[in-house]
N, C-alpha and C positions, 0 to 999 in steps of 0.2 A: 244480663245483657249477652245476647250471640252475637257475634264477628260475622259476615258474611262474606265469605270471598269468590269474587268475580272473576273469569279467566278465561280467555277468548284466543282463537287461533285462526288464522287462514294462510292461501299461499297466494292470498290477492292485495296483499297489503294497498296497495294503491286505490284498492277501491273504497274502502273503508270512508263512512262517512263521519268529516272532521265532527262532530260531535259526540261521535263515540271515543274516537282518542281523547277529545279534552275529558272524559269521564274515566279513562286509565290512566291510573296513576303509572304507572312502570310500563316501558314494552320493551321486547328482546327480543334481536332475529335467532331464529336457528336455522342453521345453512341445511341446504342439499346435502347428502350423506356422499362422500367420496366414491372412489372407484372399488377404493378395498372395503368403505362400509355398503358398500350394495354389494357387494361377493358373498358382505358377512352373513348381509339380510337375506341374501338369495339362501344360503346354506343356513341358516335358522329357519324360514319359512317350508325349503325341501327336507328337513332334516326328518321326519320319519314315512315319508317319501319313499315308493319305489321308484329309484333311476337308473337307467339306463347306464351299462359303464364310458359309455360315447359323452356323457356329458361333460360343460365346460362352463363351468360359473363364471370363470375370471371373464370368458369369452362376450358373455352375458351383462356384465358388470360392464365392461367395454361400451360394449352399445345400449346402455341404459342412463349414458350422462344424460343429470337433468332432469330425470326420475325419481320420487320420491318412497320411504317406507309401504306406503298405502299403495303408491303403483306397482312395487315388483312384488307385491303379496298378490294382486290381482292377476297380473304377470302369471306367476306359477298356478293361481286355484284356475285361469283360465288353460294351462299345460294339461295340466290335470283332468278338465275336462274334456280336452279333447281326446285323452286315451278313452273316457267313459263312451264316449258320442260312435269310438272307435270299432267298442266291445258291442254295443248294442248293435249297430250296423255292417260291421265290417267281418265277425268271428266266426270262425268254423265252429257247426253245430259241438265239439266236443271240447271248444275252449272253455274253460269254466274262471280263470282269473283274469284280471285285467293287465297288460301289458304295464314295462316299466315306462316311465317319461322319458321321449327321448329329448332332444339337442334340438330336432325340428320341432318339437312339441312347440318349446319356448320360443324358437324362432318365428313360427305361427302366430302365437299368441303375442309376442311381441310386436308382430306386422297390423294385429287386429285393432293392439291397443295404442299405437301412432293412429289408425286411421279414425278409432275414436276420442282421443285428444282434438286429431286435427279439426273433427266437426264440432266440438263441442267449442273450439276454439273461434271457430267462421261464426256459432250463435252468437256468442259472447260479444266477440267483436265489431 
């Protein structure tokens, strides 16, 4: 005989249809990560990263209440591309590496990913 185990996750709990919960046996919230666990996540995610020395995770971690692990990874891969977007368009013919992240990278990318929460939030709703 195999065991099979079922294991389900979202951040919409409310929407969940009551027949799915009466088929889990057990459920458990796990909270939004603090301000010092998004500093931590931001500094794991950039951790082999070239940054800028202007950078400010705490700063970042501030204005990311509310935000989850899977946001501020998305957060920094989209910092990141914007140095790419940078190099391709923006580089004197004899630059050959890519610039570090800077502070506005993430602040950019931050501004992009409110504006796409908020639309995906007007579908929803």
């Amino acid at each position: 005989h195999f065991q099979v185990l079922v294991m389900g996750a979202t951040n919409r709990p409310q929407d969940l249809d009551p027949a799915i919960l009466r088929r889990m046996p057990s459920a458990f919230q796990i909270n939004l990560p603090t301000e010092k666990q998004r500093q931590d996540i931001l500094e794991l995610v950039l951790a082999g990263e070239n940054l800028s020395s202007g950078i400010n995770l705490k700063e970042m971690a501030e204005r990311t209440e509310g935000y989850c692990g899977s946001d501020l990874k998305e957060l920094c891969r989209e910092a990141a591309m914007y140095r790419v977007r940078d190099y391709f368009c923006l580089r004197p013919v004899e630059e050959e590496k890519l610039r570090p992240i800077s502070q506005l990278d993430l602040i950019y990318s931050l501004e992009k990913l409110k504006e796409s929460r908020a639309a995906t939030s007007m579908k929803l709703g």
